[in-house]
N, C-alpha and C positions, 0 to 999 in steps of 0.2 A: 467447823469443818473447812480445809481449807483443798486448793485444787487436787494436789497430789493425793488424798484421798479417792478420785474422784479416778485420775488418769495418773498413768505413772511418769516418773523423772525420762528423760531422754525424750530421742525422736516420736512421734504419735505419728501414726498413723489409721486408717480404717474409721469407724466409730466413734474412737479417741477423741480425732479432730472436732467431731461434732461434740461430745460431751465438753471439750472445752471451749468450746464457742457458744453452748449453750447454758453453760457456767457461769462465762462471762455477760450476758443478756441476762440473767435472772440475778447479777451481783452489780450489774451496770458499770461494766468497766470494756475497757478496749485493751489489744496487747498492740504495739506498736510492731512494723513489719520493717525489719533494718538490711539496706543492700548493704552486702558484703562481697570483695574484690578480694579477698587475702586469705591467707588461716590466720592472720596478724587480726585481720578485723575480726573475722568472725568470731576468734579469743576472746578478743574485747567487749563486743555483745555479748555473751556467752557471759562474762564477767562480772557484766552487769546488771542481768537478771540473776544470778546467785548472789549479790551482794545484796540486793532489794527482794527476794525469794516470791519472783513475779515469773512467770510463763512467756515464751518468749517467740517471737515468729523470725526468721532469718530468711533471706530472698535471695535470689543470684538473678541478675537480668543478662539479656542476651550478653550486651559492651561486656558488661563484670564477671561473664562465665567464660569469653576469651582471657578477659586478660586474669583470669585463675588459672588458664591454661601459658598461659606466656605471649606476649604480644610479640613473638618472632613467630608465632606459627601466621599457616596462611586459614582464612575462614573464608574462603572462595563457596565454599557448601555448609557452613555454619560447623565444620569438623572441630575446630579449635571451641567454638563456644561450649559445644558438644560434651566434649572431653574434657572442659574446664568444669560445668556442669555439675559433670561426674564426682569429679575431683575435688569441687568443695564439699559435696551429699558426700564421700565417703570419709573427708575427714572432720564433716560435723555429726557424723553418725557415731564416729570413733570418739569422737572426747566428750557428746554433748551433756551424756550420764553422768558425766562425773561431774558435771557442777549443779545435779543435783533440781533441775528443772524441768518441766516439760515443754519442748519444743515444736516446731511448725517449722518443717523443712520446705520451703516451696519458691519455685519459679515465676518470674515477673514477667512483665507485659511482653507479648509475644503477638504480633503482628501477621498478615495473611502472609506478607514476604517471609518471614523467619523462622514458621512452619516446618523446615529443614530440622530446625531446633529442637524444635516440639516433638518432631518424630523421634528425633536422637534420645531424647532426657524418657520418651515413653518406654523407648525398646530397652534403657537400661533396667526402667523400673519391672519390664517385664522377665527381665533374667536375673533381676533380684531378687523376684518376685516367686521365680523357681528355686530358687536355692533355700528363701526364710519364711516366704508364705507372706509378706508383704513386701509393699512395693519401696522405691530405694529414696524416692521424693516423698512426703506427707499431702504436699498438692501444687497443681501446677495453674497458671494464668493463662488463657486465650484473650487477647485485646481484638478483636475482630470490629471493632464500635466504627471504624474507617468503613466498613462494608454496609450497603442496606439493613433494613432490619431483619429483614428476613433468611439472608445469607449468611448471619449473623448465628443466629439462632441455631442454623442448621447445619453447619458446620460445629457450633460448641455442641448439638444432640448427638451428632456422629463422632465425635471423639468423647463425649463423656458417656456412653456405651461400651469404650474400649475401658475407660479407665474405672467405672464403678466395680465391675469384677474384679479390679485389685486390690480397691480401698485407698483411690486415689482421691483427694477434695478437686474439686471444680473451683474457681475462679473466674466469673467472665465480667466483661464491661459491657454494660449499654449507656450511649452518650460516650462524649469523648473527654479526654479530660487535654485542657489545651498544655500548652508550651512545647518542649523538645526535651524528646528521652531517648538515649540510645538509636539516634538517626531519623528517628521518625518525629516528623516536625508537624503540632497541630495547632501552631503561633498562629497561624491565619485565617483559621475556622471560623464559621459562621456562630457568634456570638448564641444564637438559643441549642446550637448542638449541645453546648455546656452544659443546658437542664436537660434532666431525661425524664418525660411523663410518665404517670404511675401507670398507665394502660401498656407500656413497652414495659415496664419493669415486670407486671401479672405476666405478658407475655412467655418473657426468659421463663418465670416461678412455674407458669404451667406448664410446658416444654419439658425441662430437666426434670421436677419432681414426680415423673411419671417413668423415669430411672432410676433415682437416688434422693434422699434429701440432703447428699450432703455437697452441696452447693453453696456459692456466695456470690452475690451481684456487687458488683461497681456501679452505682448510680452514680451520674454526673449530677454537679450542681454547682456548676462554676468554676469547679478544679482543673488546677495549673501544675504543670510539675515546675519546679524551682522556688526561688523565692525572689520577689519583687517588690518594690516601693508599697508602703504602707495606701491602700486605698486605690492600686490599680487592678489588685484583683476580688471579683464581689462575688463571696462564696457566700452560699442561700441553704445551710444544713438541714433547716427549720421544713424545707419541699419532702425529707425524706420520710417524715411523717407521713404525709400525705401517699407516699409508695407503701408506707406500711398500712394503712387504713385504707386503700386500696384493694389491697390484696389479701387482707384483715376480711373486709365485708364479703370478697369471693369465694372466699373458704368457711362461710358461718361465722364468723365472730372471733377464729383464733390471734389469739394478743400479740404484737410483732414476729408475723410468722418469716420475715425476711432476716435473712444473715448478710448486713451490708459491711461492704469497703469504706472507707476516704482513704482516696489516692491526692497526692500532692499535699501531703501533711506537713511539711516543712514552712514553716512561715505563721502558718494560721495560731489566730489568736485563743487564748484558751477558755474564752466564750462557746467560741467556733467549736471546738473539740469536744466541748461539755455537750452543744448542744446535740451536735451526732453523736456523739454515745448513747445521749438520752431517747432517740431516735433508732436505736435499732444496731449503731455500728459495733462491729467485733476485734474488725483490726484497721488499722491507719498505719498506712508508708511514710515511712523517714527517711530520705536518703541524702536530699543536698544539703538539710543543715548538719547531718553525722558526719559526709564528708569535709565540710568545712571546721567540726570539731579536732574531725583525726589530723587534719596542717594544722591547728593552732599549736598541740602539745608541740611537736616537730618543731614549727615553724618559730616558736619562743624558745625552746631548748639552743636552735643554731644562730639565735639572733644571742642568747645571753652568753653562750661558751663560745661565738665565732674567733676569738684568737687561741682556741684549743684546737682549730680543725683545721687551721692555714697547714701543717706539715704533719708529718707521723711523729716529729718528735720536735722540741721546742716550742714553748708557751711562756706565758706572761712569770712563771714559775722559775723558770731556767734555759738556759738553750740546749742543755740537754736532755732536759723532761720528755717523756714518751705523754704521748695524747691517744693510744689506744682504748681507753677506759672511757674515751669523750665520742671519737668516732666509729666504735663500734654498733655498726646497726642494733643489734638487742638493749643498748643503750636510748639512745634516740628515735626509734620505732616504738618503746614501749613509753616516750613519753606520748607521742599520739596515740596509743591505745589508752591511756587514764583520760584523758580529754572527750577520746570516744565514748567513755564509759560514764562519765558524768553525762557528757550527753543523752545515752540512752535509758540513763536513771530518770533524766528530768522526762522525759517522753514518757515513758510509763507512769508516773507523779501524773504527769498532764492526763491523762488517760485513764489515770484511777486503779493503775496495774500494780499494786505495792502490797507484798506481802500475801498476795494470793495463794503462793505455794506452802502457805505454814498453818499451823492452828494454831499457832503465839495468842494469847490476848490480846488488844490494843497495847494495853500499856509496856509489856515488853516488845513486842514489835518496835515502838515508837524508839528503844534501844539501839534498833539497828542504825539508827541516823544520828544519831549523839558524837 
């Protein structure tokens, strides 16, 4: 039996979400969470869970829901994120059936500042939501981990109140995860914010699940967004046990009853990644080593043809040769989308997400990579 038995090809939403997240905890796999800035990119995820016929989760963060809207707009009120937002949900809505996957439409860390945001991305899914009967995101992130605990809490209870009656998933973070993302800078935090104890984690679990179960926590435990020198960042996945048998013993004995994150997945070793999946995780963020995928294709195509791109016409060929076939963006954007796409095969590989969408047997599955 393989996922799409389970949940159908395209967007999930409602339910869905949790059946494939609950899918994945009892097959012991993660889906990888890929930002996307483009319909360029998003193709190319898109691409790469139909070539590997894995389930896929795709993100828009505040920065990369502007500039899906055009970086000439003004985001004085978060309008342009807003509308960017919109913009990629409606054209990963449009194509994402046809490659044949089940998808996780959802919004990235969102901050007490950016809230503007949050409002914007809810009120579309609430007039989507009049029109299909679900809402137009599958789920959104509140980062609120900057605030006390308990204003934390209380703000993710009061928005995911608005959003359970639509069948929206929840996202939150307790603990923070360090570096810099989209303006908000947590390079400087206090070294144990990084862990977050299993007593804050119960916290969040009892709270929310007394609206919905369909929720997912970000526990910290040392996560960095970016990627850095081997050995200066010390991620401890092996704590998030200790969240699950936590909240494991407060609930009677139920077996990983928590639906965890890893944020800052770029870089870590794939020890690291085994070990939280074994531990409970569902999905893990990729984003700065995708985007340094998508410049390589690019960045090696204009390094290997750069005397095709000096003029519109003469090259190393003739002086009268035309070079449109060299310098046409659908040319050299789609070599960084194959680059992207390798990358997000090898994520899901690391992750243990291959082949989820089929009921192949091994042995033909193992086809798809020959």
């Amino acid at each position: 039996m393989g996922v799409l038995d389970i949940v159908p090809a395209g967007v999930l939403t409602g339910d869905n979400v949790r059946k494939l997240f609950n899918y994945a905890k009892e097959n012991q796999f993660a889906i990888p969470a890929i930002n996307v800035t483009s319909s360029s990119t998003a193709n190319a995820v898109l691409e790469a869970a139909r070539d590997i016929k894995a389930p896929i989760i795709l993100q828009v963060s505040q920065g990369g829901s502007a500039y899906f809207a055009g970086k000439g707009l003004k985001n004085d009120r978060q309008q342009a994120s807003t509308a960017g937002a919109k913009a990629a949900a409606v054209h990963i809505r449009t194509v994402a059936k046809e490659y044949g996957v089940p998808v996780v439409l959802h919004s990235d860390h969102c901050a007490h500042k950016l809230l503007p945001w949050f409002d914007g991305m809810l009120a579309a899914d609430e007039e989507f939501y009049k029109l299909h009967q679900e809402p137009l995101f599958s789920s959104h992130m509140l980062d609120l981990s900057e605030e006390p605990k308990e204003e934390n809490i209380k703000i993710c209870v009061e928005y995911f109140k608005k959003m359970a009656p639509l069948g929206i998933w929840l996202e939150m973070e307790i603990g923070i995860t360090g570096g810099e993302e989209d303006g908000v800078d947590n390079s400087g935090v206090d070294n144990a914010s990084l862990y977050t104890q299993p007593e804050d984690v119960y916290d969040v679990h009892d709270a929310l699940s007394k609206i919905s179960p369909n929720f997912s926590i970000a526990a910290a435990f040392g996560n960095v967004h970016g990627v850095y020198k081997p050995g200066n960042v010390k991620l401890h996945p092996e704590l998030l046990n200790k969240h699950q048998a936590y909240t494991s013993a407060k609930l009677g004995g139920k077996e990983k009853p928590l639906y965890l994150v890893f944020h800052g997945g770029s870089g870590s070793t794939k020890e690291e990644i085994k070990t939280a999946v074994d531990n409970g995780v569902v999905k893990m963020n990729v984003d700065t080593d995708t985007q340094f995928a998508y410049l390589a294709g690019i960045r090696d195509f204009i390094l290997k043809k750069k005397d095709y791109l000096q003029t519109q016409v003469g090259n190393p060929e003739g002086a009268d040769k035309p070079n449109k076939k060299f310098y046409d963006p659908r040319v050299w954007v789609r070599e960084g989308e194959k680059t992207l796409t390798e990358r997000v095969k090898e994520a899901c590989v690391d992750l243990g997400n291959v082949g989820e969408s089929t009921s192949l047997p091994p042995i033909l599955l193992a086809g798809l990579f020959m």
